[in-house]
SENUMAR-433012 format. One record per residue (C-alpha): residue number from 1; x, y, z. Coordinates in steps of 0.001 Angstrom, whole numbers, plus 500000, padded with zeros to 6 digits. Example, Ala and Ser with C-alpha at 12.3 -4.5 7.8 and 13.67 -1.06 7.14 Angstrom:
SENUMAR-433012
SITE,seq,X,Y,Z
SITE,1,512300,495500,507800;
SITE,2,513670,498940,507140;
end
This chain:
SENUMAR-433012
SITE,seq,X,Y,Z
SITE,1,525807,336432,288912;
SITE,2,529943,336787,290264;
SITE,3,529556,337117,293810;
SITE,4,533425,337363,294167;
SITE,5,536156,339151,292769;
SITE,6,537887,337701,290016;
SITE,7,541306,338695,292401;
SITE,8,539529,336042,295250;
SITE,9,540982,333231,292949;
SITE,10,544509,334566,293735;
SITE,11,543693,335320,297117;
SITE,12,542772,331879,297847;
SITE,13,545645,330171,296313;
SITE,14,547777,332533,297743;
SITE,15,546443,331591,301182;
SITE,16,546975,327965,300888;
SITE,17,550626,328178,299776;
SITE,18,550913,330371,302308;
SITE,19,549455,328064,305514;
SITE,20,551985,325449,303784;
SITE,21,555110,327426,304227;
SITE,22,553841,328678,307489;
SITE,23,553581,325237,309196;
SITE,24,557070,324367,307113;
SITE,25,558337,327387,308771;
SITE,26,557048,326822,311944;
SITE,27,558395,322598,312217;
SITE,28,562070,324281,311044;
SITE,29,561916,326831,313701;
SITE,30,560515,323926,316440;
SITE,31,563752,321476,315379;
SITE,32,566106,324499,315336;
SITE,33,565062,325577,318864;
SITE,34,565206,321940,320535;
SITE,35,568734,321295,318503;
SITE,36,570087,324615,319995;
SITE,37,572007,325257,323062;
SITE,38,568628,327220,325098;
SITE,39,567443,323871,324995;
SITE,40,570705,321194,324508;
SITE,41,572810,324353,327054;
SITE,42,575746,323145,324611;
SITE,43,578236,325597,325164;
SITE,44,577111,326959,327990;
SITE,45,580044,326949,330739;
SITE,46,578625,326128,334294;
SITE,47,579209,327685,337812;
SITE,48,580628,325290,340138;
SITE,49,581152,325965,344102;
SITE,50,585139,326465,343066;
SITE,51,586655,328115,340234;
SITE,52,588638,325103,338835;
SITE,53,589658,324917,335548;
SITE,54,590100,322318,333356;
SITE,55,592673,323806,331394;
SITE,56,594902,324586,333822;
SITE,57,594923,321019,335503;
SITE,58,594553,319137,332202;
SITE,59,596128,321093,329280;
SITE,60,598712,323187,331863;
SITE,61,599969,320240,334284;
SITE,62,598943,317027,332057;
SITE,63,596919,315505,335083;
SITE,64,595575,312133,333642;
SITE,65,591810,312373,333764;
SITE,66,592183,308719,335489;
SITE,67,593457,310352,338449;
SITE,68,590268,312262,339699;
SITE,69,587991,310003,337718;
SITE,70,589215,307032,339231;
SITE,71,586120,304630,337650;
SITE,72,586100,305807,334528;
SITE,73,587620,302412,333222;
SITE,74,585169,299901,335955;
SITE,75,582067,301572,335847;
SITE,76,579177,302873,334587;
SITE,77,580104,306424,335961;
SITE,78,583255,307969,335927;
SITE,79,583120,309164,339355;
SITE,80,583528,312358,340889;
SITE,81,586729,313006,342716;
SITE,82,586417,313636,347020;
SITE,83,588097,316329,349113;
SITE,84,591018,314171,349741;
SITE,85,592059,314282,345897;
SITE,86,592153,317793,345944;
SITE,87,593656,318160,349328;
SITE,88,596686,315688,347882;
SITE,89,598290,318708,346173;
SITE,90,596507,321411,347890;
SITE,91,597825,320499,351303;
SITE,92,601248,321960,349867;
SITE,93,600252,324460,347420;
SITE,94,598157,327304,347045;
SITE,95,597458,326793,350926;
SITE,96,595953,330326,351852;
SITE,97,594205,330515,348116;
SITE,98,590699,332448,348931;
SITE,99,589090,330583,345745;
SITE,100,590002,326942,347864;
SITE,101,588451,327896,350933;
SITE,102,585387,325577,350183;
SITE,103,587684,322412,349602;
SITE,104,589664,323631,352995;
SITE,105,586289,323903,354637;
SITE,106,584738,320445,353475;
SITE,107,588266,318221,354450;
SITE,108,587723,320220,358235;
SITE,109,584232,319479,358011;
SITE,110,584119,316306,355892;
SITE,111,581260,317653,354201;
SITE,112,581462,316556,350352;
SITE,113,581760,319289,347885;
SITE,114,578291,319528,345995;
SITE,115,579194,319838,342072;
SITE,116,577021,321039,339484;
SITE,117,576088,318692,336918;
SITE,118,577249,319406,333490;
SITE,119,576555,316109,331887;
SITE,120,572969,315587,332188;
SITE,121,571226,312577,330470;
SITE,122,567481,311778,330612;
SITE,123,566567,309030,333443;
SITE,124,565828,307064,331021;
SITE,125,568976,306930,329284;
SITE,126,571840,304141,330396;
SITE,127,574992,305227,329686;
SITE,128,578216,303081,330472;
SITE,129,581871,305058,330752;
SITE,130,583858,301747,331278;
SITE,131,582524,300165,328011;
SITE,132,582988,303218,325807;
SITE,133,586532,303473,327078;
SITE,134,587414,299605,326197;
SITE,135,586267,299856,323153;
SITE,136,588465,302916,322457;
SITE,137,585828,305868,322371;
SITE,138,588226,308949,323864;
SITE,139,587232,311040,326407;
SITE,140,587469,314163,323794;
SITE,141,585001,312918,321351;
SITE,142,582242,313202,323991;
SITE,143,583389,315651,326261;
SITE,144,585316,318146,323783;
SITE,145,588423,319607,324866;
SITE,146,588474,319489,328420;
SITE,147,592029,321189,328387;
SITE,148,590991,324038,326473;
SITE,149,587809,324985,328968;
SITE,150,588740,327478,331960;
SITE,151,585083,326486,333216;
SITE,152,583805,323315,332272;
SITE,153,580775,323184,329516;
SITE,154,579305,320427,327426;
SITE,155,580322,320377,323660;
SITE,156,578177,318141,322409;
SITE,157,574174,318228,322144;
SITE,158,573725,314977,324014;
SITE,159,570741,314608,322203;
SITE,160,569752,310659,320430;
SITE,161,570608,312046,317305;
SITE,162,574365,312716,318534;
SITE,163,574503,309365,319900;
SITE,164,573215,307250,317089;
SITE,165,576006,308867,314804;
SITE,166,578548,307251,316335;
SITE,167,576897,304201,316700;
SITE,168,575746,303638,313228;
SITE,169,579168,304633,312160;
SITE,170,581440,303847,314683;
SITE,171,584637,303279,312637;
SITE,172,584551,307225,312004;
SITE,173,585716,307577,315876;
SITE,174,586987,305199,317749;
SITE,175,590814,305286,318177;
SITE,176,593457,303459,319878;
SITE,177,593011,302382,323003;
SITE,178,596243,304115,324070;
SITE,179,595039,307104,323052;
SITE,180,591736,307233,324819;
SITE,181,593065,309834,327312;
SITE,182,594858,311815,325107;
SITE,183,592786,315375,324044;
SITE,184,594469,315972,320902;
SITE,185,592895,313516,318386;
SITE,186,594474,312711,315917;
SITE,187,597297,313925,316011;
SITE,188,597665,317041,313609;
SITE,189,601352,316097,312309;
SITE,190,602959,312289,311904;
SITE,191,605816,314277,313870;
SITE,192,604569,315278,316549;
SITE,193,602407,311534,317086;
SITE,194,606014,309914,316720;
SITE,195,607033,312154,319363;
SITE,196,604707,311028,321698;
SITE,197,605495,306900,320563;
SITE,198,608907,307497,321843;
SITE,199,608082,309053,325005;
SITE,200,605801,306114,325447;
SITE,201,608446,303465,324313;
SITE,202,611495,304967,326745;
SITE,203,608540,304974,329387;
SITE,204,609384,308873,329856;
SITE,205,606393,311187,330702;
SITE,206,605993,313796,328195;
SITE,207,606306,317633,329096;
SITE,208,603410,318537,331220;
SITE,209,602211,314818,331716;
SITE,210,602405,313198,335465;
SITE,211,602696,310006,334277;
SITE,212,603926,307848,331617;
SITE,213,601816,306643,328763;
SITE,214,600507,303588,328266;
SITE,215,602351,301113,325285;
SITE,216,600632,302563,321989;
SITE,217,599136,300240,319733;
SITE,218,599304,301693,316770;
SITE,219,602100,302791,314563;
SITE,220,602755,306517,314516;
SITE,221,605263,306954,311346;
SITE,222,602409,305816,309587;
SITE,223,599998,307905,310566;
SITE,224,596313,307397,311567;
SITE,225,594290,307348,309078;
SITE,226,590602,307177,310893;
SITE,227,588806,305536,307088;
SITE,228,591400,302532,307394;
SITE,229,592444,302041,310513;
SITE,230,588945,302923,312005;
SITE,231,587602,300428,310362;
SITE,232,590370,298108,311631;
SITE,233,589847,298247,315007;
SITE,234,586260,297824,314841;
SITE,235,587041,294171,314100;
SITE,236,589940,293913,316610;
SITE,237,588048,295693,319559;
SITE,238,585444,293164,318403;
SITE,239,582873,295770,318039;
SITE,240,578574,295136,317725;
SITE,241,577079,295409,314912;
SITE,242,575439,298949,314223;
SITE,243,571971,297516,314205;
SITE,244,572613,296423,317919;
SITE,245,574302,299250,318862;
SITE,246,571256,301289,317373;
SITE,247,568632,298810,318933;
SITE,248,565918,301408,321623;
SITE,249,567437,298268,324471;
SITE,250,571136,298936,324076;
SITE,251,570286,302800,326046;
SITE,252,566908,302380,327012;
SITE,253,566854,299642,330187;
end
């Protein structure tokens, strides 16, 4: 005697293919919400207790990023800059500016400014500027284009996955060490990279730079080609091997 339906045969298999895609489904949707910015808040600009912009000190005046992050090069942080940088111009310029009346108010007060954090790694996550900039990792691979950001967000994900990428393959980003500073990298014409060599070799600040450049060490009217000469400085920045750079002890102390 049937007890069931001949159509409880389909049913079933129908039902197990379907609990298979479902928990497929459900592991894709899990990695596409912790890889997106609700959870990674890539992209996401950040309120900070003054309106300053990026773009305007950066990409508009060419202020080196050395000069407010003064330990970028020595330490593990890069270091937030006090009152007394901002106060260096702003003692002459924009002196009754409403949006500066919190820097105005912590130099009378001498009360540090309290920054929100945009960068935000795990505790358990070691992360060293100074070594990243010898070995000739530019501030714009990590931190995007700082002179294109009114408000300041994170580009990147910041997640291990992001990390390892570079460090399994680090000739696909490193660059000269005179260009570790510089936001536009590389250089979208031979032209306009020869332009800046010269402006480097008469020692002449560029337009909207404060400073000179350091000596490049690489040849502009060749181009930069990242495959080759990537691969090139790996060796002459003397470079670990990926499977120390990838090791859990290199980041995890």
């Amino acid at each position: 005697m049937q007890i069931f339906h001949a159509s409880t045969n389909t049913i079933a298999k129908l039902s197990i293919f379907g609990g298979l895609f479902l928990v497929v489904g459900l592991l894709f949707l899990i990695v596409g919400i912790q890889r997106s910015s609700y959870v990674t808040q890539a992209g996401v600009a950040r309120e900070q207790p003054i309106q300053f912009s990026h773009q305007h000190h950066v990409g508009g005046i060419g202020i080196d990023c050395r000069y407010c992050h003064t330990s970028v090069e020595t330490a593990a942080s890069a270091g937030i800059p006090p009152t007394k940088t901002c106060m260096n111009c702003h003692s002459q310029i924009w002196l009754s500016s409403p949006y500066l009346e919190p820097v105005r108010d912590s130099w009378k007060t001498n009360k540090p400014l309290q920054w929100n954090r945009v960068h935000d790694l795990p505790d358990f996550v070691y992360f060293n500027h100074s070594i990243h900039v010898a070995k000739g990792v530019g501030c714009s691979t990590c931190h995007g284009r700082v002179d294109r950001m009114p408000l300041m967000w994170q580009s990147a994900s910041l997640q291990m996955e992001w990390c390892l990428e570079c460090h399994r393959n680090p000739e696909k980003f490193i660059r000269p060490k005179s260009e570790v500073f510089t936001m536009e990298w590389p250089p979208n014409t031979t032209e306009s990279a020869q332009t800046r060599e010269e402006a480097r070799v008469q020692n002449v600040p560029e337009q909207g730079m404060t400073q000179a450049p350091a000596k490049p060490d690489w040849d502009a009217k060749k181009g930069w080609h990242q495959d080759v000469d990537g691969k090139r400085l790996v060796e002459e920045y003397k470079i670990l091997k990926p499977n120390v750079l990838t090791s859990c002890s290199t980041c995890h102390r």
